[in-house]
C-alpha positions as CSV (number, residue, x, y, z in Angstrom):
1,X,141.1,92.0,264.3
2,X,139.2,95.2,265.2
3,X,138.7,98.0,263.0
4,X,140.3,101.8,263.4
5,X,138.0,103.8,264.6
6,X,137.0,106.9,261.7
7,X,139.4,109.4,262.7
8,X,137.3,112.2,263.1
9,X,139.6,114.8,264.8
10,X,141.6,114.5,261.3
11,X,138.7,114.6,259.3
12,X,137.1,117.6,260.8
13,X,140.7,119.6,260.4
14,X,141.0,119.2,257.0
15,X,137.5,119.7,256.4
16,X,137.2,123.2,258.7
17,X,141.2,124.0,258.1
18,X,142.1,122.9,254.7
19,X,139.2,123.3,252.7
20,X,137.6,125.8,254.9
21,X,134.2,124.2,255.1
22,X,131.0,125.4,257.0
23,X,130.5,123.3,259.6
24,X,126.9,122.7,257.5
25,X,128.5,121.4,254.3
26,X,130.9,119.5,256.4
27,X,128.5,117.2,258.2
28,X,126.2,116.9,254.6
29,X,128.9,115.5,253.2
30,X,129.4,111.3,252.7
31,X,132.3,109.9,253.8
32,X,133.2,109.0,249.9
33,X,133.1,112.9,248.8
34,X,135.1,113.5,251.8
35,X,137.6,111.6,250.3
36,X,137.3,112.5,246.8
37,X,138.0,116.1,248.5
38,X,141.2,115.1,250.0
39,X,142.2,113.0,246.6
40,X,141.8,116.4,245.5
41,X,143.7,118.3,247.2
42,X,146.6,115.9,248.2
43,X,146.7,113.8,245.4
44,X,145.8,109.7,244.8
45,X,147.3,107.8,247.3
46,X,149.3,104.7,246.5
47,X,147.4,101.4,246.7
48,X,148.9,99.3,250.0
49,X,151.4,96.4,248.6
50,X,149.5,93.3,248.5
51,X,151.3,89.9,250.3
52,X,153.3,88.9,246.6
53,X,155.4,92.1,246.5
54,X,155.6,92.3,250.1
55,X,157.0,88.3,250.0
56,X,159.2,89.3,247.0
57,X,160.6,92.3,248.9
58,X,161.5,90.5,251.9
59,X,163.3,87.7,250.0
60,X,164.9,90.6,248.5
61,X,165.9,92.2,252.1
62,X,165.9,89.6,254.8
63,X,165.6,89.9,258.1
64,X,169.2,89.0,259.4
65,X,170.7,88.9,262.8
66,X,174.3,90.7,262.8
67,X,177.3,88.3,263.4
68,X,177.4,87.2,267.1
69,X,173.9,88.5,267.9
């Protein structure tokens, strides 16, 4: 498995765009505060769904071939 590389293009538009940054206070900032920034302004994401309700939602909602397929 190989991680994501940072997405820096995104990063550097909402820093410059959205919160209309210097490109000073932008670099000085740590990757956590730019976070906190966006939690900010977009509101606290949803934590991902961990494997139990993701195996209880699939028992909920199989996977199912159509008749004759």
């Amino acid at each position: 498995m190989t991680a994501e590389p940072f997405p820096w293009r995104a990063a550097m538009a909402f820093g410059f765009g959205t919160l209309r940054l210097a490109s000073r206070d932008f670099w000085a900032m740590t990757p956590r505060e730019l976070a906190a920034a966006i939690e900010g302004v977009s509101g606290r994401r949803a934590a991902p769904m961990d494997r139990a309700a993701f195996d209880a939602l699939a028992a909920r909602f199989p996977d199912t071939r159509p008749e004759g397929g």
